[in-house]
C-alpha positions, 0 to 999 in steps of 0.5 A, a space after each residue: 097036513 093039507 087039512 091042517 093048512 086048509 083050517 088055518 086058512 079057514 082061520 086066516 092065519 098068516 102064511 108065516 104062522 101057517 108053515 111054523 105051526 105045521 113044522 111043529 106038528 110034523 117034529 112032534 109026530 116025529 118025536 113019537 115015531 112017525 107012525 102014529 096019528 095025532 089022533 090017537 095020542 093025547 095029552 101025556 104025548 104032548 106033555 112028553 113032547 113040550 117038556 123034552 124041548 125044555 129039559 134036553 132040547 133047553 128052547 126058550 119060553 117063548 120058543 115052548 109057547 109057540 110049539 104049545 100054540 101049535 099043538 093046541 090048534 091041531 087038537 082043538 080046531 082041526 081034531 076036535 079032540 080035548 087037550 087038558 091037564 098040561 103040565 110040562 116041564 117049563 123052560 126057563 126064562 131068561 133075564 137080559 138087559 137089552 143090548 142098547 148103542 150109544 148115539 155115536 155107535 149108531 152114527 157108525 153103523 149108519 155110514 156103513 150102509 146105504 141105499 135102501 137098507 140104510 133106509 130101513 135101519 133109520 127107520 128102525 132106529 128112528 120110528 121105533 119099529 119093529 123089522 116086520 113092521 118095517 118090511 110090512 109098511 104100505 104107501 098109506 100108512 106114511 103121513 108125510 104132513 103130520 110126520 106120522 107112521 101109522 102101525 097096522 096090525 103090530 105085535 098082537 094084532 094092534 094098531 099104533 102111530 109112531 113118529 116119522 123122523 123129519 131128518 129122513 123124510 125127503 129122502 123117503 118121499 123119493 124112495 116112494 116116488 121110485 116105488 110108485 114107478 115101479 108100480 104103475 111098469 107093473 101095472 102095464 104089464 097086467 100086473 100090479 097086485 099085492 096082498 091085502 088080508 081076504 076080508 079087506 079084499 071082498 069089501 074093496 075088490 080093486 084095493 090090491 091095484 091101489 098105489 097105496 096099498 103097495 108095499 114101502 120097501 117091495 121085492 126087486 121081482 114078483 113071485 107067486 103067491 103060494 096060495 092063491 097062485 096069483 103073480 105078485 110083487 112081495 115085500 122085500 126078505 127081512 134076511 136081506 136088512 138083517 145080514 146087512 146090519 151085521 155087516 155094517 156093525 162088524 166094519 164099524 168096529 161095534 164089538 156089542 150083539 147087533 140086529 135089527 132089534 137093537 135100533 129099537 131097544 136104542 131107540 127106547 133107551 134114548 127116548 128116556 134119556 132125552 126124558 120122553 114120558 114112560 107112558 107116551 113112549 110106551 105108545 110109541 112102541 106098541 107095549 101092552 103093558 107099561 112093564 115091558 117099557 120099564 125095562 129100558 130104565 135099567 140101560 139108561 146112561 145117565 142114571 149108570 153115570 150118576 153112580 159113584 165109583 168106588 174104585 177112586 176112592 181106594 186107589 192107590 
């Protein structure tokens, strides 16, 4: 496993990516006994292992892809041993509407949070972003004059600019102000670095110190860096705004499946509802492919309320 994490380290893989894809691998020697090397199995043993997640352990699509990815990585980049001929059971797909909030539900949820998590949810709700892209936000990426969010390095490894709600602004602007000073206390301290990707690191040496490539929403304390052992200040959890949706969504009295995810499946829906152009919000929200927007069309509220209803015309 240390020669599996140094080549996705040669790779630059993500630390998140790194500790998923090296769970997979050792549930996979596990489900074929512990005792043997990945070396001296192959294709069937992989086959046996993809398909018990779909049939017995019922994963979803993207949960069997994920392990898929794993597994082909170890044996190709790491084994240099060739992985073909894949043909496990497949796990089923599952069709759902996306769960949306009406306006008035959104504005409930809101007045049960505050501080830096109600924050973050506007954001969600009103730029469109996913939580990751949120929790990963830097001080640069904010363009407080052409009300922009610049997205680097979303879904797929792309870029985009989203809107930057002007209802919000002033009180992001104080936020940043409150983080900037928290950098400059770090950086008497002889601290004051965070993490950039290694490339970026080489070709500006001084960048990780820079105001603007600190984090929008930072840990409360540094910690080490688990690879390179240098004391950092991290982005904040995204456990920390997922359970605080949640709760708010339960005082508020919202009966509906609610998580961070649902601010930007409400943000979409709404968005069409006000008649924003598919294709523009397609851009907006980092779709590859104009399909995965159409989907909101199913969920829009006035095209439901535009519907006859049959029950009046039977009543009694």
């Amino acid at each position: 496993m240390d020669q599996v994490r140094e080549v996705l380290r040669y790779y630059h893989y993500s630390y998140r990516t790194e500790n998923t894809y090296c769970q997979w691998i050792v549930r996979y020697i596990k489900f074929h006994g512990g005792r043997t090397h990945p070396r001296e199995m192959g294709a069937e043993h992989v086959e046996r292992f993809l398909s018990h997640l779909a049939v017995q352990g019922r994963v979803s699509v993207s949960t069997q892809r994920q392990a898929l990815n794993a597994l082909v990585f170890l044996y190709r980049r790491v084994l240099f041993l060739p992985l073909e001929g894949i043909a496990p059971a497949r796990a089923k797909r599952a069709r759902r509407p996306p769960v949306v909030l009406t306006s008035e539900e959104v504005q409930r949820l809101f007045l049960q949070m505050s501080g830096t998590h109600l924050l973050m949810a506007q954001l969600l709700y009103g730029s469109g972003l996913r939580l990751m892209e949120c929790i990963r936000l830097r001080i640069k990426d904010v363009d407080f004059g052409q009300r922009k969010i610049y997205v680097r390095g979303g879904k797929g490894g792309k870029d985009r600019v989203t809107v930057l709600p002007p209802s919000i602004a002033g009180e992001l602007q104080q936020h940043i102000a409150r983080v900037e000073a928290l950098h400059h206390q770090d950086l008497e301290e002889g601290f004051g670095e965070v993490y950039i990707p290694s490339a970026l690191a080489r070709k500006y040496p001084n960048a990780a110190r820079e105001t603007g490539w600190q984090y929008v929403f930072p840990a409360r304390k540094r910690s080490v860096d688990p690879r390179s052992g240098v004391e950092r200040r991290h982005h904040v959890l995204e456990s920390g705004l997922q359970k605080a949706v949640k709760r708010a969504a339960r005082r508020a009295g919202i009966t509906k499946r609610v998580g961070c995810h649902t601010l930007r499946h409400s943000f979409a829906t709404h968005m069409l509802e006000k008649g924003v152009n598919i294709r523009r919000l397609q851009e907006l929200l980092g779709h590859a492919d104009v399909r995965t927007t159409e989907i909101y069309t199913h969920v829009m509220k006035k095209d439901l309320d535009s519907l006859p209803n049959l029950l009046d015309d039977v009543a009694c």
